[in-house]
Short mmCIF file of the C-alpha atoms (twelve columns), coordinates in Angstrom:
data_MODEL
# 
_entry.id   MODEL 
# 
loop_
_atom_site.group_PDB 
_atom_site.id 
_atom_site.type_symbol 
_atom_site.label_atom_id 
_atom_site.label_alt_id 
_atom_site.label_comp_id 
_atom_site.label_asym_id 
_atom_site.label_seq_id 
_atom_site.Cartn_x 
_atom_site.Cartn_y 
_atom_site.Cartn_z 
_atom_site.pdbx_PDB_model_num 
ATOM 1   C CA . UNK A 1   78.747 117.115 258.185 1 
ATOM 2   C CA . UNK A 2   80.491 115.133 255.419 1 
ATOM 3   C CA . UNK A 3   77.288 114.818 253.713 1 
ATOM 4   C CA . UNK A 4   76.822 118.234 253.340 1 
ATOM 5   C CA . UNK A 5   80.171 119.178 252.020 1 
ATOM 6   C CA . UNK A 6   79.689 116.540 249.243 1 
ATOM 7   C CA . UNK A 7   76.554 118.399 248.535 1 
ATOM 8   C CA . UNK A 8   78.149 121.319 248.280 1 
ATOM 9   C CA . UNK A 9   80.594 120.437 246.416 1 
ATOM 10  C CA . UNK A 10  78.434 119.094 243.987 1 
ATOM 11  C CA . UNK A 11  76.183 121.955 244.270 1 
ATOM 12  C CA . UNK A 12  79.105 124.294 243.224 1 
ATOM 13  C CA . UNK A 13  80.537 122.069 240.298 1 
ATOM 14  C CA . UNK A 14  77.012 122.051 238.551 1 
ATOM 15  C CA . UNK A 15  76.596 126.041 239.209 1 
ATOM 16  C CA . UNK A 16  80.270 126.270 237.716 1 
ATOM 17  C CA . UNK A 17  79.439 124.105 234.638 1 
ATOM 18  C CA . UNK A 18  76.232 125.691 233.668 1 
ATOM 19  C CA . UNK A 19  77.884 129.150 233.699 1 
ATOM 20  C CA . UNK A 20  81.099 127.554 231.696 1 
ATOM 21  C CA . UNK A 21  78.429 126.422 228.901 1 
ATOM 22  C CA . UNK A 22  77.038 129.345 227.492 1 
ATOM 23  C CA . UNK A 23  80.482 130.776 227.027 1 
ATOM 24  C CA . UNK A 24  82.092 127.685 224.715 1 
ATOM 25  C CA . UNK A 25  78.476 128.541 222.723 1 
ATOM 26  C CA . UNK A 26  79.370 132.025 222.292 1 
ATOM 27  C CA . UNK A 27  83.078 131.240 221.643 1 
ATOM 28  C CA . UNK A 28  82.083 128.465 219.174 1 
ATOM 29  C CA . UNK A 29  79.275 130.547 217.372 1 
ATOM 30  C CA . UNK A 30  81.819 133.863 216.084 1 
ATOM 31  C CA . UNK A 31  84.179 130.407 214.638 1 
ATOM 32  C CA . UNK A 32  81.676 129.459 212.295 1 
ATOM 33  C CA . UNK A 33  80.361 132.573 211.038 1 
ATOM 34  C CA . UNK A 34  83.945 134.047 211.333 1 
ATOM 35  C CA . UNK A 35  83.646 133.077 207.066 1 
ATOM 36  C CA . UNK A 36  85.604 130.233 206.898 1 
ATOM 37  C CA . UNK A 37  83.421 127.360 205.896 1 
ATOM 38  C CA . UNK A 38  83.524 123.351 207.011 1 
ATOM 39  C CA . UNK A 39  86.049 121.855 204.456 1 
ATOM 40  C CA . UNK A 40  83.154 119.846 202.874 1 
ATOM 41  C CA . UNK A 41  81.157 123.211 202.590 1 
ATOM 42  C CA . UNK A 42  84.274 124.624 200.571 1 
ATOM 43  C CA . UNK A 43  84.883 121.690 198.553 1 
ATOM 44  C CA . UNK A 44  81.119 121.673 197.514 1 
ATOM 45  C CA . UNK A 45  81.297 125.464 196.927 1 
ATOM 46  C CA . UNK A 46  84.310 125.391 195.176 1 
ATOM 47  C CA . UNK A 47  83.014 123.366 192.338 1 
ATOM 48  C CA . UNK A 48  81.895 125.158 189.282 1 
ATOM 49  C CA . UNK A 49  78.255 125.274 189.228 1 
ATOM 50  C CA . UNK A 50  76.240 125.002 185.962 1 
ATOM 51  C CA . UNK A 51  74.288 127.584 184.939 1 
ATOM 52  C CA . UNK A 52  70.295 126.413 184.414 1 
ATOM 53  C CA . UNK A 53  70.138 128.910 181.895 1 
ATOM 54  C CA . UNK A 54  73.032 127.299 179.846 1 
ATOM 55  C CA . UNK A 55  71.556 123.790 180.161 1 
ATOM 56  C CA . UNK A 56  68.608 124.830 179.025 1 
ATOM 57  C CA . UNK A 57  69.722 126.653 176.330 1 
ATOM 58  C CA . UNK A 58  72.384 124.276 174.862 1 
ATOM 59  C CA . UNK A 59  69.827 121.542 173.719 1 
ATOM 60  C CA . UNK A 60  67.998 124.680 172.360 1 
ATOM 61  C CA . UNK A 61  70.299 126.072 170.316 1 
ATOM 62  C CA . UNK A 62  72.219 122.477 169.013 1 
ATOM 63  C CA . UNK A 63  68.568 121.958 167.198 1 
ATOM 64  C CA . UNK A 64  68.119 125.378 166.160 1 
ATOM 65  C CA . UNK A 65  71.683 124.745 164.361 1 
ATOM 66  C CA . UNK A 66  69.903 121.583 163.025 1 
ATOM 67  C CA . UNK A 67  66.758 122.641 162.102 1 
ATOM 68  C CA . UNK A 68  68.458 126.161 159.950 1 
ATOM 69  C CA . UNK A 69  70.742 123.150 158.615 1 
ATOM 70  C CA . UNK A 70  67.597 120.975 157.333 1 
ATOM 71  C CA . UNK A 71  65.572 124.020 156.215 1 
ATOM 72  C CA . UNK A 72  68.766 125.953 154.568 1 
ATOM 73  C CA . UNK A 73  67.770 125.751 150.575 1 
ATOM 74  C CA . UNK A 74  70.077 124.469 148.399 1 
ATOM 75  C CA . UNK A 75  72.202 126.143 145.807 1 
ATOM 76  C CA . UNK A 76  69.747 125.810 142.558 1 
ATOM 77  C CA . UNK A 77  72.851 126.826 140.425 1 
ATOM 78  C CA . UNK A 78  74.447 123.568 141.870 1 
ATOM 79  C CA . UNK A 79  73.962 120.084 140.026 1 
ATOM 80  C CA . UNK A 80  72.140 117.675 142.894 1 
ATOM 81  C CA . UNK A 81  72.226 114.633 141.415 1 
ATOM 82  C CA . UNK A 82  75.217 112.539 140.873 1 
ATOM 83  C CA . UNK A 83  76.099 110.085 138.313 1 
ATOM 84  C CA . UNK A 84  75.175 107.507 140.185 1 
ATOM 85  C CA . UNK A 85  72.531 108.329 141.931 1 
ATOM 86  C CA . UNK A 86  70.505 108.509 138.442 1 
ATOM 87  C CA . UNK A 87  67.898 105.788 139.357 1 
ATOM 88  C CA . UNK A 88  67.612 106.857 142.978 1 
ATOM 89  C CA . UNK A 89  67.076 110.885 142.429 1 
ATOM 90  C CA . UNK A 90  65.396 110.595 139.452 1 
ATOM 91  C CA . UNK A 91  64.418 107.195 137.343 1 
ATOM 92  C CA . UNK A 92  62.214 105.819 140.682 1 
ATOM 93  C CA . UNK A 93  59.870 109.157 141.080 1 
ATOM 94  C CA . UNK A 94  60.260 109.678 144.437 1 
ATOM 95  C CA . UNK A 95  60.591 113.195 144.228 1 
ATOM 96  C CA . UNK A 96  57.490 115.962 142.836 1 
ATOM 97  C CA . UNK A 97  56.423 115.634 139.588 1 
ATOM 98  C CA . UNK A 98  57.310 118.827 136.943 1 
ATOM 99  C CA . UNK A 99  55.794 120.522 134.842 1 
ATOM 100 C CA . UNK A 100 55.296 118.826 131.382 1 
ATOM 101 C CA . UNK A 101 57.964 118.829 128.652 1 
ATOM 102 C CA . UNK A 102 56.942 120.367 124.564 1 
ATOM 103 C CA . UNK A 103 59.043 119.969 122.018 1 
ATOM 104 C CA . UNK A 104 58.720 121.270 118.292 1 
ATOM 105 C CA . UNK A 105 59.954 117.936 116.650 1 
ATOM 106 C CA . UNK A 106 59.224 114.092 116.612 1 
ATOM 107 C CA . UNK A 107 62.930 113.724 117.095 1 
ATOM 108 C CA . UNK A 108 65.515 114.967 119.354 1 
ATOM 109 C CA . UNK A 109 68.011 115.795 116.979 1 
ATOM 110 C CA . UNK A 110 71.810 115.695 118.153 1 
ATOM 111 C CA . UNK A 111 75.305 117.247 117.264 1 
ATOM 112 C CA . UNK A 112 73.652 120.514 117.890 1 
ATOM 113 C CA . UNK A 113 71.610 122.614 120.087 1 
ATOM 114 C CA . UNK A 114 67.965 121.885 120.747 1 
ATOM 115 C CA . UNK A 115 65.013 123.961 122.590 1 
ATOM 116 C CA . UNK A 116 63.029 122.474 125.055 1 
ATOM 117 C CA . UNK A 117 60.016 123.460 126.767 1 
ATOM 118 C CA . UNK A 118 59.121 123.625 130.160 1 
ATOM 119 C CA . UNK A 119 54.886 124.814 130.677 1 
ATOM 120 C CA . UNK A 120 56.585 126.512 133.714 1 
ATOM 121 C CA . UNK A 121 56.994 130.286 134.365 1 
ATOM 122 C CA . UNK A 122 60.454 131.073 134.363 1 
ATOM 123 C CA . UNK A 123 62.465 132.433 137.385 1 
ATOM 124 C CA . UNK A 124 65.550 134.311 137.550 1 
ATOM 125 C CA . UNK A 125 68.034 132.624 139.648 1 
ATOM 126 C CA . UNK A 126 66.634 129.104 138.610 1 
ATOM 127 C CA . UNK A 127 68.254 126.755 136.256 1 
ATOM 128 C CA . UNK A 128 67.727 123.587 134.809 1 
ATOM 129 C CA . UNK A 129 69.396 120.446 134.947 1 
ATOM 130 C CA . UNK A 130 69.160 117.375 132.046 1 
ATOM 131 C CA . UNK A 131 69.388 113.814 132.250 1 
ATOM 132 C CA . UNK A 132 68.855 110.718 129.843 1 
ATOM 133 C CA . UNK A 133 67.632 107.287 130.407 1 
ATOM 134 C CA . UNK A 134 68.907 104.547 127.747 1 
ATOM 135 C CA . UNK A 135 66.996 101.318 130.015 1 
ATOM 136 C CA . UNK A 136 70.766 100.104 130.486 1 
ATOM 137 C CA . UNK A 137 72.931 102.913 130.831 1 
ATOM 138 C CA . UNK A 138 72.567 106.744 132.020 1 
ATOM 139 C CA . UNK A 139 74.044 110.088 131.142 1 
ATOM 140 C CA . UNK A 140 73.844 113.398 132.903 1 
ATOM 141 C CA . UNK A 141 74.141 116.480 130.594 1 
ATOM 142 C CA . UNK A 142 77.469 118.749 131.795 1 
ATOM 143 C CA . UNK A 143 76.355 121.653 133.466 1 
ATOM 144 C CA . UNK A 144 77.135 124.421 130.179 1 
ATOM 145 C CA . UNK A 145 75.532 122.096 128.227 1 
ATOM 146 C CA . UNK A 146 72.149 122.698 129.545 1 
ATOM 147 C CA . UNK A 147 71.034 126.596 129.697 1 
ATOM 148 C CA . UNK A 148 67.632 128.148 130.565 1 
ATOM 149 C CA . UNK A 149 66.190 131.245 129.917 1 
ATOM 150 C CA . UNK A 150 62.679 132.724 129.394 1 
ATOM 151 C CA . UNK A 151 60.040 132.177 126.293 1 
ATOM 152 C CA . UNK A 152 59.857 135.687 124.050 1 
ATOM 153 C CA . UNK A 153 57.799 135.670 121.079 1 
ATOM 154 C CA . UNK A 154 59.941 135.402 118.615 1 
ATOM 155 C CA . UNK A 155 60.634 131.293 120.259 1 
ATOM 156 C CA . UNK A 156 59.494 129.008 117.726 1 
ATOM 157 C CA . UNK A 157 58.265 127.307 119.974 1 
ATOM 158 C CA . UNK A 158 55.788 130.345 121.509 1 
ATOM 159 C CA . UNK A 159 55.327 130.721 117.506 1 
ATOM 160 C CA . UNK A 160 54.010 126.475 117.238 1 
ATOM 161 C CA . UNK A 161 51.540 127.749 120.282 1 
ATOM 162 C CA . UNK A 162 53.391 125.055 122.413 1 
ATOM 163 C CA . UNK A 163 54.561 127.299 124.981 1 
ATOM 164 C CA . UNK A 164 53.452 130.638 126.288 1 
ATOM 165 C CA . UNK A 165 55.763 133.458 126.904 1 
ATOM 166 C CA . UNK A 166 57.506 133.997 130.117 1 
ATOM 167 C CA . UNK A 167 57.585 130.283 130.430 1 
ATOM 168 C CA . UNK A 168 60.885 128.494 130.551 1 
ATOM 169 C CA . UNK A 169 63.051 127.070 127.689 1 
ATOM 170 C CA . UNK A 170 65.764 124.728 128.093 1 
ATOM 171 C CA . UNK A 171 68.403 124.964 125.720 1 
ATOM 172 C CA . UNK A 172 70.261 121.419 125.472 1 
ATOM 173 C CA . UNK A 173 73.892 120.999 123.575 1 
ATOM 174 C CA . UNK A 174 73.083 117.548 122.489 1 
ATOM 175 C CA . UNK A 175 76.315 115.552 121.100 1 
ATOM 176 C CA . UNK A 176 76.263 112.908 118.050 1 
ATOM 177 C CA . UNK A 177 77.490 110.372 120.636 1 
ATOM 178 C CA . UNK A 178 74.195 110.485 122.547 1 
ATOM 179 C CA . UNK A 179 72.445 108.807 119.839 1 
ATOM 180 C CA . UNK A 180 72.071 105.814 117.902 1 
ATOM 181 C CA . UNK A 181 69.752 104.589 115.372 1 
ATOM 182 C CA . UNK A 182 66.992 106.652 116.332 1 
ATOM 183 C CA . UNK A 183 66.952 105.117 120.302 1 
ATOM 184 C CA . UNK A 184 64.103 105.757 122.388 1 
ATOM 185 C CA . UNK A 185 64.983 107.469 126.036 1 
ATOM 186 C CA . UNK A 186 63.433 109.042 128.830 1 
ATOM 187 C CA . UNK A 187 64.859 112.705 128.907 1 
ATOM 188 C CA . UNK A 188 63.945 114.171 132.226 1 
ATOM 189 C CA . UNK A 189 64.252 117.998 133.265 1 
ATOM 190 C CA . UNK A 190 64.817 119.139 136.992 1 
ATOM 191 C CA . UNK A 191 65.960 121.966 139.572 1 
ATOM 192 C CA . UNK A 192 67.616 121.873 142.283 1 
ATOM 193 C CA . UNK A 193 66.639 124.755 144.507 1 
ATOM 194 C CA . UNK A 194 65.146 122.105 146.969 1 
ATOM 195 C CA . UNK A 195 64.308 123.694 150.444 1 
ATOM 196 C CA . UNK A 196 65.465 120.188 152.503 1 
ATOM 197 C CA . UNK A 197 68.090 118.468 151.953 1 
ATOM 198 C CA . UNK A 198 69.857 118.203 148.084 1 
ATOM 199 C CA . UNK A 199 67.842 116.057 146.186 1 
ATOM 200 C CA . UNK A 200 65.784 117.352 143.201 1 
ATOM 201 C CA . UNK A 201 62.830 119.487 143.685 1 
ATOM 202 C CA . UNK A 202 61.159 119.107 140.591 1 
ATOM 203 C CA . UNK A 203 61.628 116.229 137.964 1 
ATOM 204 C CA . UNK A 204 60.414 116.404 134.502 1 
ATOM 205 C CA . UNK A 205 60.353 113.583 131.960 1 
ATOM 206 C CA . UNK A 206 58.973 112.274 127.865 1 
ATOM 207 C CA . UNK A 207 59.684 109.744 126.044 1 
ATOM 208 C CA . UNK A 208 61.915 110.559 122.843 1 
ATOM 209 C CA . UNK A 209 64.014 109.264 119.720 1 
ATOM 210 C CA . UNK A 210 67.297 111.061 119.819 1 
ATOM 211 C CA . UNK A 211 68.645 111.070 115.583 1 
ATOM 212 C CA . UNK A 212 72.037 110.394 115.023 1 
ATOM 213 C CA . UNK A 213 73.287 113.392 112.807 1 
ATOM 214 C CA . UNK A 214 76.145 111.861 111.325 1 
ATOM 215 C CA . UNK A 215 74.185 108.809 110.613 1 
ATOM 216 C CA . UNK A 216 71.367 110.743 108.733 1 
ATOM 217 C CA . UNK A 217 73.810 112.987 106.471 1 
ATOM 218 C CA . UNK A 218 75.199 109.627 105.692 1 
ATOM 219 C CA . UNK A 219 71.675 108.301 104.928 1 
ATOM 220 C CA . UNK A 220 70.988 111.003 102.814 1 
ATOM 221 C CA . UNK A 221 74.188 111.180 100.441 1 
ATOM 222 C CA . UNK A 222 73.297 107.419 99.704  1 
ATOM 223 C CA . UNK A 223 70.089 108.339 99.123  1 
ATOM 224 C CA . UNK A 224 70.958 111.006 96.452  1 
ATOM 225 C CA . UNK A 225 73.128 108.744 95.000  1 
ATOM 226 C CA . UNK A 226 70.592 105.849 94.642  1 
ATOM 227 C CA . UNK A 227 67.949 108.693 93.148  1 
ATOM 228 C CA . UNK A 228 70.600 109.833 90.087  1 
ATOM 229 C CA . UNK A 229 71.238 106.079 89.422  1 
ATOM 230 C CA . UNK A 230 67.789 105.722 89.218  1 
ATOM 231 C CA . UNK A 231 67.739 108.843 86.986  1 
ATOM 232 C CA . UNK A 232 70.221 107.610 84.713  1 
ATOM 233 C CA . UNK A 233 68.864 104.381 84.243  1 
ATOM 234 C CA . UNK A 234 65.578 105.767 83.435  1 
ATOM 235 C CA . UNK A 235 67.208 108.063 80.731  1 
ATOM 236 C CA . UNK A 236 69.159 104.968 79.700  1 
ATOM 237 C CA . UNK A 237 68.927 103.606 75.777  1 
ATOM 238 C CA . UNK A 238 67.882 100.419 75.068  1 
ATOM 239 C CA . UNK A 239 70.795 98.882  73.316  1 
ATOM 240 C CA . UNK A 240 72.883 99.759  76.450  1 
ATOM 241 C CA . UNK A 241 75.542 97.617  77.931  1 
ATOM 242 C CA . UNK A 242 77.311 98.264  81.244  1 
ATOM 243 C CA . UNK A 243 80.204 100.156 79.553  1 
ATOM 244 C CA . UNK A 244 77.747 102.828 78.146  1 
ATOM 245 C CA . UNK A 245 75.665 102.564 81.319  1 
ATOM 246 C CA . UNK A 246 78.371 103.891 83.299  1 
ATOM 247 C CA . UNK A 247 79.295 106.647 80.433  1 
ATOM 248 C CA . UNK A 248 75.701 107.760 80.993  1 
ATOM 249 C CA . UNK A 249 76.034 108.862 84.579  1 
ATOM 250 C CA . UNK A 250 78.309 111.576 83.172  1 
ATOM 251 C CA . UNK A 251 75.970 114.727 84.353  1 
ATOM 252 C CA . UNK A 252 76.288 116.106 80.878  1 
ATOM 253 C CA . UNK A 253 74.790 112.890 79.426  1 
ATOM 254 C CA . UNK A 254 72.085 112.650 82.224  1 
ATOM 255 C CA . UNK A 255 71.211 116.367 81.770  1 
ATOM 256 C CA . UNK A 256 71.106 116.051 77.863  1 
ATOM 257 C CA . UNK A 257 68.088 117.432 75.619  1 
ATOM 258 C CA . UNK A 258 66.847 115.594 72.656  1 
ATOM 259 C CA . UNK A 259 69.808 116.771 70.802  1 
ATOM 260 C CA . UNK A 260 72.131 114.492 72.719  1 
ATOM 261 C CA . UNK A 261 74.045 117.688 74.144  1 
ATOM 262 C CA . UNK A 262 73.961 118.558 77.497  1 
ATOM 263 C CA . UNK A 263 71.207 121.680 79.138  1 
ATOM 264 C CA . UNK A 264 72.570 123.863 81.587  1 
ATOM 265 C CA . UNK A 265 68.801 124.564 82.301  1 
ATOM 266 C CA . UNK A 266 68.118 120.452 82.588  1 
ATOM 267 C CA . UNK A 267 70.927 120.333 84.913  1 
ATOM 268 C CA . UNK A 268 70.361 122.599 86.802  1 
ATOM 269 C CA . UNK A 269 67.080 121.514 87.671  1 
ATOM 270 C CA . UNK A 270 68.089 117.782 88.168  1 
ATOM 271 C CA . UNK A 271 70.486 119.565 90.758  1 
ATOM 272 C CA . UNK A 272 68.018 121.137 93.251  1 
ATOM 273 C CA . UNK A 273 64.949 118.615 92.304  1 
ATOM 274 C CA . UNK A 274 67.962 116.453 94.513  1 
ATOM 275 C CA . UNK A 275 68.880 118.770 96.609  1 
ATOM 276 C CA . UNK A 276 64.887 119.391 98.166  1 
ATOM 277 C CA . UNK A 277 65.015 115.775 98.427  1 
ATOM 278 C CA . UNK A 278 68.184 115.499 100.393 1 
ATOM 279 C CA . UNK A 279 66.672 118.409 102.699 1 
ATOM 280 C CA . UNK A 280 63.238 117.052 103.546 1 
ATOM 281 C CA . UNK A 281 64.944 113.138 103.929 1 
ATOM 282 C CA . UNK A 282 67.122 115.001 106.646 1 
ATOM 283 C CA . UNK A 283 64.457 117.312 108.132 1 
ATOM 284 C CA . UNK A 284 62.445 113.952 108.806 1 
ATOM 285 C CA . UNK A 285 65.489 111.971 109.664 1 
# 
């Protein structure tokens, strides 16, 4: 009898639990879809999330910003070279060859303006830069010193048949300091409009003497003075001394016709047969 009370007992506990089970389920389901979320679900979900799109497009567009910086052209109205950078940008090569130099004289004279061509066609927007190489020292022309503009017919240099038209001429405002002696340089030519970077994008060089201008007229007037010495002392008389000698080199005296008076026609011919020799001895100074 005792026996089967326990096992009814038992019997009802277990029927009592198994229908108390199903309800905690349903009571515990509706609390988590009720919207609240496990505090380590929220915490996660509460964090910003990246965007793939962004990540992906972030490296993209930081070398897009490099790339339009590498491949921007430079300003060709802009000098690229800096006085020290002389034997990097342009005395070593490195950088693309020009086209070649013409010029109309043996000399690059200075204290004025000189033309220089370029066997390049000449484009608007485009100027030229100049540069000289003394071996020891370097010098970069100031930028309104050097101007460019296009070959016309009436260029003496188009006129020589050294340059065709529509090509490019360099004008260069060379001073009397540059020179000395009649040195021997490297003159070099180049643009900037260089589609990477700043460095040149074109370098053009020759080998030249720049003349000393001050130095020649000085040459000259010495030389005219040395020729009517010589003049006189070929007109001189024999019986001279030094006193007369220097009497002589009175114009009237040098310029004198057999009559011992002075020719206004002698003289003036003595004048300009010195004068075409002062030209030409500065023409090929």
């Amino acid at each position: 009898m005792a026996q089967s009370r326990i096992l009814a007992a038992c019997a009802v506990a277990l029927i009592t639990l198994f229908l108390s089970s199903p309800a905690r389920v349903q009571q515990a389901q509706p609390a988590q879809g009720d919207g609240q979320k496990p505090a380590v679900s929220q915490s996660t979900s509460d964090e910003p999330r990246s965007d793939p799109s962004i990540q992906k497009s972030a490296p993209s567009s930081s070398a897009g910003a490099l790339a339009s910086v590498q491949t921007t052209p430079s300003d060709p109205q802009k000098q690229c070279v800096k006085p020290g950078e002389f034997a990097i940008e342009l005395r070593s090569g490195r950088n693309p060859v020009g086209a070649p130099i013409v010029l109309a004289t043996n000399f690059l004279p200075t204290n004025q303006r000189v033309d220089v061509g370029v066997r390049a066609p000449f484009v608007d927007g485009v100027r030229y830069f100049a540069g000289i190489d003394y071996g020891d020292e370097t010098y970069l022309f100031k930028r309104q010193d050097v101007l460019t503009h296009r070959a016309t017919e009436s260029d003496p240099l188009v006129k020589q048949h050294l340059l065709e038209p529509d090509q490019t001429i360099v004008t260069l405002n060379m001073g009397d300091d540059l020179a000395w002696f009649w040195s021997r340089v490297d003159l070099y030519l180049y643009t900037c409009n260089s589609p990477v970077g700043q460095s040149p994008w074109r370098v053009s060089s020759i080998s030249v003497r720049l003349s000393p201008y001050w130095f020649s007229i000085g040459a000259v007037l010495v030389e005219v003075l040395v020729l009517y010495i010589w003049i006189a002392f070929a007109l001189r008389k024999k019986d001279h001394t030094l006193g007369s000698f220097l009497r002589a080199l009175n114009p009237a005296q040098v310029s004198a016709g057999s009559d011992g008076k002075g020719s206004l026609s002698t003289f003036q011919t003595l004048a300009f047969s010195l004068a075409v020799a002062a030209l030409i001895t500065l023409l090929l100074l």
